[in-house]
Structure formats: structure tokens, C-alpha cells
GUPATI-112900 format. One record per atom (N, C-alpha, C): residue number from 1; x, y, z; atom name; residue in one letter. Coordinates in Angstrom, 3 decimals. Layout:
N
NODE    nr         xx         yy         zz   atom   rest
NODE   NUM          X          Y          Z     CA      a
...
***
This chain:
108
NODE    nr         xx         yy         zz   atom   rest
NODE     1     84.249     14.480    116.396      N      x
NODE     1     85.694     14.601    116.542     CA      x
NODE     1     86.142     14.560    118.003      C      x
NODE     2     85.297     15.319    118.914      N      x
NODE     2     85.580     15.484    120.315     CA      x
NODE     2     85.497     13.581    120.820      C      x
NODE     3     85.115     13.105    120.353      N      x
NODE     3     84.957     11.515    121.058     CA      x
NODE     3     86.105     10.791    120.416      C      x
NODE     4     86.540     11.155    119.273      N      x
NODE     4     87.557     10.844    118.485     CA      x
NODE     4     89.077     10.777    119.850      C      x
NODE     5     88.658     12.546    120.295      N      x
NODE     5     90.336     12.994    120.986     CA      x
NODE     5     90.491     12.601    122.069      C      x
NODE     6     89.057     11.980    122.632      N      x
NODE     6     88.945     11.617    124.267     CA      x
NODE     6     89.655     10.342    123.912      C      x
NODE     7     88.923      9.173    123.391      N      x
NODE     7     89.338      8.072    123.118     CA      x
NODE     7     90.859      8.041    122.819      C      x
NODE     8     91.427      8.748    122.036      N      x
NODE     8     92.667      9.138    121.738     CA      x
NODE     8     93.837      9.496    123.062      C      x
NODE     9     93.090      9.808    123.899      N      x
NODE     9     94.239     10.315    125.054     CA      x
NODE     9     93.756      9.127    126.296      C      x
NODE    10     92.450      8.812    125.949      N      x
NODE    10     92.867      7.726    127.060     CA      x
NODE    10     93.537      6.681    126.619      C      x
NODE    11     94.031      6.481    125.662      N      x
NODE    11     94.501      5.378    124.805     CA      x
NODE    11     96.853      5.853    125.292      C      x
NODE    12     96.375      7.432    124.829      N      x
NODE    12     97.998      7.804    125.104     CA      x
NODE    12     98.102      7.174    126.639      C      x
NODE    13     97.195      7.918    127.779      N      x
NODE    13     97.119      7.377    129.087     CA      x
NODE    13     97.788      5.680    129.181      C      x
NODE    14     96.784      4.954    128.527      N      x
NODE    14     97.440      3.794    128.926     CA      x
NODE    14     98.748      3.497    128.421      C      x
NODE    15     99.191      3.841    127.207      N      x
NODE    15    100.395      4.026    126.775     CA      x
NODE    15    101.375      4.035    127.541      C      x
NODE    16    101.249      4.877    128.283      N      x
NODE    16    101.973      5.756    129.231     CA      x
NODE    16    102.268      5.047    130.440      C      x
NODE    17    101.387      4.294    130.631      N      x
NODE    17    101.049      3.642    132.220     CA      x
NODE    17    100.136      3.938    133.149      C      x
NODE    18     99.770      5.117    132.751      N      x
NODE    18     99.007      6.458    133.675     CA      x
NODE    18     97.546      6.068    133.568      C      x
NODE    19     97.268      4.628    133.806      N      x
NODE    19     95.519      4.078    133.804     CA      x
NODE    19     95.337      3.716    135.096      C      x
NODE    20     93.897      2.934    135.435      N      x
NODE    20     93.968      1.578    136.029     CA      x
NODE    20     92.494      1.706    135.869      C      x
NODE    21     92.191      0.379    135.254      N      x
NODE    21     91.058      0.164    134.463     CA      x
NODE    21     90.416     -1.196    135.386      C      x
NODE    22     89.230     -0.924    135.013      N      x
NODE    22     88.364     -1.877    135.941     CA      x
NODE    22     88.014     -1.218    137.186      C      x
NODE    23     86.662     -1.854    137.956      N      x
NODE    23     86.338     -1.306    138.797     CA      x
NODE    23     87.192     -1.902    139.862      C      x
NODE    24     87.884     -3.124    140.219      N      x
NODE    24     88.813     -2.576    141.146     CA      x
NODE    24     90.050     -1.950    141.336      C      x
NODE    25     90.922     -1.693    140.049      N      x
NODE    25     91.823     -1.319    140.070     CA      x
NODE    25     91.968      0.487    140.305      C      x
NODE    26     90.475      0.968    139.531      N      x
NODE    26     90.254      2.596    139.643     CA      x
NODE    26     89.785      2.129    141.029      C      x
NODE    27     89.308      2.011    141.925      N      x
NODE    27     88.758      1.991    143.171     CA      x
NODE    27     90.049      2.288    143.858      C      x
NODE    28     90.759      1.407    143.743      N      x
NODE    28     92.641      1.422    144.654     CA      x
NODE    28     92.724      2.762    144.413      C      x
NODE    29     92.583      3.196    142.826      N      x
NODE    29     94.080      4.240    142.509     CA      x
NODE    29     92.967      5.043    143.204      C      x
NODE    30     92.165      5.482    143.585      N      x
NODE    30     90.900      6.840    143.943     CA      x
NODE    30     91.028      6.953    145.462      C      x
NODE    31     90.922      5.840    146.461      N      x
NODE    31     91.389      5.597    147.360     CA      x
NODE    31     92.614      6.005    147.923      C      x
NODE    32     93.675      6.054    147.055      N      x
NODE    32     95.004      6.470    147.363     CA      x
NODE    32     95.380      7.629    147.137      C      x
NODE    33     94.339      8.312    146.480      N      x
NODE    33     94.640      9.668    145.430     CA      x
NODE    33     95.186     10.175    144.718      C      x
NODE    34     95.218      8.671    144.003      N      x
NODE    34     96.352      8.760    142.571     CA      x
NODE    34     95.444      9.004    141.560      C      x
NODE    35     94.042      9.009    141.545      N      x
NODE    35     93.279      9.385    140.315     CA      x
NODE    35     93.200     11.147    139.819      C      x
NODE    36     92.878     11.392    139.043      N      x
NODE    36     92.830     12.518    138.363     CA      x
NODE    36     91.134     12.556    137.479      C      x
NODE    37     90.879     11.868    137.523      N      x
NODE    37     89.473     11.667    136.654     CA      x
NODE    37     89.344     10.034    136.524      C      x
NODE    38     88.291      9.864    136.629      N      x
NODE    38     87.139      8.565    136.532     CA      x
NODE    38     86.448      8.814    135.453      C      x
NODE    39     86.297      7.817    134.338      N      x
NODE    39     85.802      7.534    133.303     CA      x
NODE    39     84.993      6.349    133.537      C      x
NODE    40     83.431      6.728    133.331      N      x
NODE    40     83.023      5.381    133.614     CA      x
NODE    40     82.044      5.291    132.682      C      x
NODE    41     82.381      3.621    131.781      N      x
NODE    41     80.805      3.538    130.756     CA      x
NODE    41     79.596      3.927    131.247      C      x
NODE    42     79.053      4.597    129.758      N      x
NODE    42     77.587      4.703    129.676     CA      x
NODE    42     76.632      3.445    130.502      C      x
NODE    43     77.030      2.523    130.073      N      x
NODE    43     76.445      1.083    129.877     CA      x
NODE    43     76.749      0.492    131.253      C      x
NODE    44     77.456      0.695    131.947      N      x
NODE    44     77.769      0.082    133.241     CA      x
NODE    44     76.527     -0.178    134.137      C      x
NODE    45     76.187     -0.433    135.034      N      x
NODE    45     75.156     -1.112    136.011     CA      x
NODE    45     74.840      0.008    136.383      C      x
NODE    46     73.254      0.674    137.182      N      x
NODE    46     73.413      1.717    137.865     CA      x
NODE    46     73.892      1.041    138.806      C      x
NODE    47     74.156     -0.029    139.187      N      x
NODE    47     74.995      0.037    140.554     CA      x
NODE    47     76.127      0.014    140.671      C      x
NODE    48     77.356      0.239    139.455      N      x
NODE    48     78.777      0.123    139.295     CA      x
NODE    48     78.594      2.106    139.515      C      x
NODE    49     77.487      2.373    138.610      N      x
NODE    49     77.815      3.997    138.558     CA      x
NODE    49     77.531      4.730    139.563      C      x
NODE    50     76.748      4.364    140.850      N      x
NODE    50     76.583      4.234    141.834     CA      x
NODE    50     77.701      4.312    143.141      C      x
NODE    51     78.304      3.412    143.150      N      x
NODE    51     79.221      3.188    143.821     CA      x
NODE    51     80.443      4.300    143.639      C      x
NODE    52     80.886      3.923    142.118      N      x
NODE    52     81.983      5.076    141.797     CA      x
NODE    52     81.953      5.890    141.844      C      x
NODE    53     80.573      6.804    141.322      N      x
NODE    53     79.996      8.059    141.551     CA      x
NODE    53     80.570      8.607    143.385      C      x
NODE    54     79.721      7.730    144.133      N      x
NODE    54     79.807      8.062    145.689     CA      x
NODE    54     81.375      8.181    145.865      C      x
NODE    55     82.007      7.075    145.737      N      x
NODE    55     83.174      7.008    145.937     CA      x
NODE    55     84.044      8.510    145.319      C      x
NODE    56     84.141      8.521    144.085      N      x
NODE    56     84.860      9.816    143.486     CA      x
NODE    56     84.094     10.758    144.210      C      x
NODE    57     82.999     11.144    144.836      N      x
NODE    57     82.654     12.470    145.330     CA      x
NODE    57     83.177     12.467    146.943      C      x
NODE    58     83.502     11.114    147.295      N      x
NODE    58     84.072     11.442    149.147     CA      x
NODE    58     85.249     11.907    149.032      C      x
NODE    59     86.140     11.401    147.956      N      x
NODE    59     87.870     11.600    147.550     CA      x
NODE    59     87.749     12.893    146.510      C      x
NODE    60     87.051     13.708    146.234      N      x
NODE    60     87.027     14.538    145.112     CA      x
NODE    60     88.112     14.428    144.033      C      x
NODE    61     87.171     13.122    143.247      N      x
NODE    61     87.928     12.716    141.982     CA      x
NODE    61     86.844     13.444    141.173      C      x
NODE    62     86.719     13.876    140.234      N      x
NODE    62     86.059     14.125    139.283     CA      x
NODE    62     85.668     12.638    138.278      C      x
NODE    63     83.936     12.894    138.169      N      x
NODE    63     84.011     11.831    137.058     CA      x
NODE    63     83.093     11.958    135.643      C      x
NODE    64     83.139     10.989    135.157      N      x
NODE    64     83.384     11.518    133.573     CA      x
NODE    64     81.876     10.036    133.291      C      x
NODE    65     81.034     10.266    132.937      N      x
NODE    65     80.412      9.588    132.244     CA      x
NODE    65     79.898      9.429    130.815      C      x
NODE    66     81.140      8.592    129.750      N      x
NODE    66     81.349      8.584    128.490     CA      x
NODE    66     81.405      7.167    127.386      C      x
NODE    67     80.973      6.518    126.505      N      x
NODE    67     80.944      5.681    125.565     CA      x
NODE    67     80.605      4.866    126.291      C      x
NODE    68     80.908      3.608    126.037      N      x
NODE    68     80.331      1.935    126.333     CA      x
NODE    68     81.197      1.296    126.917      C      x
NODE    69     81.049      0.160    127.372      N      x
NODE    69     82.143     -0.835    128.008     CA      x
NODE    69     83.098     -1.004    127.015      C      x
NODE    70     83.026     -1.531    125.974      N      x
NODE    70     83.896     -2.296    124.882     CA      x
NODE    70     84.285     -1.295    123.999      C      x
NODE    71     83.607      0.159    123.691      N      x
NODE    71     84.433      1.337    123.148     CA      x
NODE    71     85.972      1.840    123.721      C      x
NODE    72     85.546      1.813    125.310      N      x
NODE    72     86.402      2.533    126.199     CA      x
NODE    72     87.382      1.341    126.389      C      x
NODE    73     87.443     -0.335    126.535      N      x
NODE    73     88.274     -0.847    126.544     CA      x
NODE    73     89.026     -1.424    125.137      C      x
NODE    74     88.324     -0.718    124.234      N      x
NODE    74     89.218     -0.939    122.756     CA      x
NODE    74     90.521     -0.245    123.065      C      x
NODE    75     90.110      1.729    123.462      N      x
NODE    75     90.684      2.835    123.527     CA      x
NODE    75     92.115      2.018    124.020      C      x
NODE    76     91.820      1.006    125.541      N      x
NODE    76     93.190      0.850    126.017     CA      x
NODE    76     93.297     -0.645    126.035      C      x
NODE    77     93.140     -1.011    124.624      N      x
NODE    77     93.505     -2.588    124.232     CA      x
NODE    77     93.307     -3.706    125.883      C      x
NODE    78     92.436     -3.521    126.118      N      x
NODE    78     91.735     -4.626    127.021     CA      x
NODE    78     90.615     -4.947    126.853      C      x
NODE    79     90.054     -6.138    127.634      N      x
NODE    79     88.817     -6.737    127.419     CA      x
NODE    79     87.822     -5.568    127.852      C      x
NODE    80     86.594     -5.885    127.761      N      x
NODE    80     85.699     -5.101    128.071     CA      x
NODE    80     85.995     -4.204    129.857      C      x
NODE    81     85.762     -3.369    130.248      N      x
NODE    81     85.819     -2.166    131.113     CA      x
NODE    81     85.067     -1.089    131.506      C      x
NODE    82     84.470     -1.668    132.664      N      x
NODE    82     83.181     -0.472    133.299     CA      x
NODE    82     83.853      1.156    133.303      C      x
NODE    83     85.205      0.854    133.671      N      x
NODE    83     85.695      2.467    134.167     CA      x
NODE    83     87.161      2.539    133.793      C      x
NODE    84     87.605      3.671    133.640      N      x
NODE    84     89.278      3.783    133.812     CA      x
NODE    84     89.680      4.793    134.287      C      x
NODE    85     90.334      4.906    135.143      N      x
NODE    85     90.817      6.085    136.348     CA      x
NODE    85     91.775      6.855    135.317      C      x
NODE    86     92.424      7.731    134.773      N      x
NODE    86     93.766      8.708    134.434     CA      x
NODE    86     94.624      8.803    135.740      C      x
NODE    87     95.489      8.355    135.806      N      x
NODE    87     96.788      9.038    136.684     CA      x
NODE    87     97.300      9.832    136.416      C      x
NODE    88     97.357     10.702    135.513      N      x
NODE    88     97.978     12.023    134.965     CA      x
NODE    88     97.275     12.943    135.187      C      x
NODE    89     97.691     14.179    136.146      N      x
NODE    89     96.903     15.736    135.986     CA      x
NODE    89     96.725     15.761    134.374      C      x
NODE    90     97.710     16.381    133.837      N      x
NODE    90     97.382     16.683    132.610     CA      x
NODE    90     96.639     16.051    131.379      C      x
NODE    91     96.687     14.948    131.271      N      x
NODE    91     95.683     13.806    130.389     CA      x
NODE    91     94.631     14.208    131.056      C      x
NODE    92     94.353     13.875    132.449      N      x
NODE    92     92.619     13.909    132.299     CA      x
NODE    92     92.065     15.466    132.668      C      x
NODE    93     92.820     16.478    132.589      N      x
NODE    93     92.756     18.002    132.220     CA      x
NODE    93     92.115     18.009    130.800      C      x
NODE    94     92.474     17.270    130.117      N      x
NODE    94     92.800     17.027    128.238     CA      x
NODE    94     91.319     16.582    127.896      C      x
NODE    95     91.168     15.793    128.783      N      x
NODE    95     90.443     14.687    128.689     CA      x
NODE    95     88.960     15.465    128.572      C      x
NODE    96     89.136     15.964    129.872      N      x
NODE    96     87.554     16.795    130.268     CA      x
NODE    96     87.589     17.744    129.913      C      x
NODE    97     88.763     18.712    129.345      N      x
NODE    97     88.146     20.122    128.576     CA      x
NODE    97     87.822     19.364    126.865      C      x
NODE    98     88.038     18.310    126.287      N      x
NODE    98     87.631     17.618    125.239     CA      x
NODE    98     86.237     17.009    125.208      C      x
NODE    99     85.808     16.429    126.488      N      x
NODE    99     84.414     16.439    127.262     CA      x
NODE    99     83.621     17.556    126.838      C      x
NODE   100     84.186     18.810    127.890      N      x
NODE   100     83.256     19.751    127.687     CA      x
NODE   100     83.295     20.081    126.500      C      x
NODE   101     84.057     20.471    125.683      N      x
NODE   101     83.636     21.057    124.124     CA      x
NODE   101     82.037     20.186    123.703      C      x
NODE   102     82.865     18.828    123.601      N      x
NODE   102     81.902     17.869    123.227     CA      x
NODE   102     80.026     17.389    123.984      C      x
NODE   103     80.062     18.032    125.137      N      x
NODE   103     78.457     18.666    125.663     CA      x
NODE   103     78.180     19.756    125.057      C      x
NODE   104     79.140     20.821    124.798      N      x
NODE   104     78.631     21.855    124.118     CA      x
NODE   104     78.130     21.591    122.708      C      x
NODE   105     79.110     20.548    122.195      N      x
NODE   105     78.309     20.579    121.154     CA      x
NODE   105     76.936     19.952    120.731      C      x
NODE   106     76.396     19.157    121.818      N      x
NODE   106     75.726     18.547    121.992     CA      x
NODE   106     74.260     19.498    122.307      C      x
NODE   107     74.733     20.167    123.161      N      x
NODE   107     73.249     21.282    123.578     CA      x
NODE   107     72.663     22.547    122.708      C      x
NODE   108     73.598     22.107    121.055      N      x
NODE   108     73.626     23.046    120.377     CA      x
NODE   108     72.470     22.858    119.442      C      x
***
């Protein structure tokens, strides 16, 4: 269910406007410090997760490593997608206490 609500709010996110998907477009918004959380596929390169990783830890973005390329760009009706930044405090607040439930339930 917890992967259900993530997918679900990054989906409201793009709705909203409050994305920017792809690795260069989350790169801009992280850079500028318009991100709120980094979502980046499972499946991505270690060298896409690499990069973003470093990057979100110089700008203290928080990041989120969750589903697949083509799961996460169903969520926000685009082609396939290594990553998607949240521009909203509150969505990616949503986002990652829906995360954490969902490790917990995992280590159970």
C-alpha cells in the first residue's frame, strides 16, 4: 500500500507542477534550491545515482531511492525517468514519511 501512496503523490506533484523530472531538469531545480526531495530509480546507472547522490548531499536535498525508471515515469505520465525532484515542502514531507512506514515494513 505504502508504494501505492508514494506513487500516488508523486503523480499529485506533477499534477500540480511541483516536479522536474529527468536528470537534467532535477539537477537545475537542486542547484537552485527549489528541490525538496530527489527520487531516484532503483534501476538507474550507478553512475546517474552517483552523481545525484553527491549532488543532493552538497545542497542538502534529501534523497529517496525508490521503484524503476518506467514505474516512476508512469506515476507522472512521461517517458521513462531516472529521477524526479518534488518542489513542494509538503508532498515530499508525504512522500518520505510514506517511505519510511514502507522500510519499516520491510525490516519486519
Amino acid at each position: 500500500m505504502p508504494e501505492k501512496k508514494i506513487m500516488g503523490l508523486v503523480g499529485i506533484a506533477e499534477k500540480a507542477g511541483k516536479t522536474a523530472s529527468g536528470g537534467f531538469l532535477a539537477e537545475q531545480a537542486i542547484k537552485a534550491g527549489k528541490a525538496y526531495l530527489l527520487i531516484i530509480a532503483d534501476d538507474s546507472s550507478a553512475g546517474t545515482k552517483k552523481k545525484l547522490n553527491d549532488l543532493c548531499t552538497s545542497k542538502g536535498c534529501p534523497a529517496l531511492y525508490f521503484s524503476n525508471k518506467q514505474d516512476l515515469a508512469h506515476a507522472i505520465g512521461k517517458e521513462e525517468r531516472s529521477c524526479v525532484a518534488i518542489l513542494d515542502r509538503g508532498l515530499a514531507e508525504a512522500i518520505s514519511q510514506a517511505a519510511e512506514r514502507l522500510s519499516g515494513k520491510q525490516g519486519e
